[in-house]
C-alpha positions in Angstrom: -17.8 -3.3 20.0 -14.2 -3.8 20.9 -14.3 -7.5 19.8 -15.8 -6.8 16.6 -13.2 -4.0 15.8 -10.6 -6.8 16.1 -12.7 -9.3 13.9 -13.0 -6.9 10.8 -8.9 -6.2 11.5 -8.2 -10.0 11.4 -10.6 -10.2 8.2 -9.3 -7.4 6.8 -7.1 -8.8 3.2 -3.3 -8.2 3.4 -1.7 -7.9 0.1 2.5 -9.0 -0.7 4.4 -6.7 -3.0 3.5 -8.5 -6.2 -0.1 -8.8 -5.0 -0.4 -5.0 -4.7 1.8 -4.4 -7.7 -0.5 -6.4 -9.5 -3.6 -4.7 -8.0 -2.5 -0.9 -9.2 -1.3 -2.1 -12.6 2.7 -1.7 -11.7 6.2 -4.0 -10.9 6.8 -4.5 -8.0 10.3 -2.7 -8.0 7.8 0.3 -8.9 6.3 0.0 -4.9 9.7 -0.6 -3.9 10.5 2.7 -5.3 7.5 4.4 -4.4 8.4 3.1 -0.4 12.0 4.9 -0.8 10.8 8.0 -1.9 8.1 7.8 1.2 4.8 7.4 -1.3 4.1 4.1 0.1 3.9 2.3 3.5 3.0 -0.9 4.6 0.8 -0.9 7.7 1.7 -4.0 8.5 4.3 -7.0 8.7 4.0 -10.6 8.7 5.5 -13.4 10.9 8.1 -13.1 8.9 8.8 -9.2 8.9 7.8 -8.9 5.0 5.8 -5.8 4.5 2.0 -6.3 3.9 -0.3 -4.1 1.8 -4.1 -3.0 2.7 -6.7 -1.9 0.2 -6.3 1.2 2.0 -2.5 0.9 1.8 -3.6 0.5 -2.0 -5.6 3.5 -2.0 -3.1 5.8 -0.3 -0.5 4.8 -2.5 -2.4 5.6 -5.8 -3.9 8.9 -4.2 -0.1 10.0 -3.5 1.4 9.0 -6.8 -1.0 10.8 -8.7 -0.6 14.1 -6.5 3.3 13.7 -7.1 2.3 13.4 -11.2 0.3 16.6 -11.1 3.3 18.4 -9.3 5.7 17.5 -11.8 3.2 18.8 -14.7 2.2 22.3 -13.1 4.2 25.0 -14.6 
């Protein structure tokens, strides 16, 4: 079991900042944004310490923008 838990994590698609931009339909100065004001996270880094994006990254990120949107439209 272990050793498949570790195959579906190196399977698992990781996403750059235009790639997940792309992906919810926004720049990616947008996700940039959305990081500062602590929407979005990456889960993970590469070699190189840019930040990488999971489909559930994606997911999270779209779930959380659209909670702060219907805050800013109740009364």
């Amino acid at each position: 079991m272990h050793g498949l838990w570790y195959r579906l994590m190196a399977e698992e698609r990781l996403y750059s900042i235009t790639e997940a931009a792309e992906k919810l339909g926004v720049s990616p100065a947008t996700i940039a944004t959305w990081i500062r004001l602590g929407i979005a996270k990456a889960s993970r880094q590469d070699e190189l310490g840019r930040n990488r994006y999971t489909d559930s990254d994606l997911v999270e990120m779209e779930r959380r923008f659209q909670e702060r949107q219907a805050r800013k439209r109740t009364p």
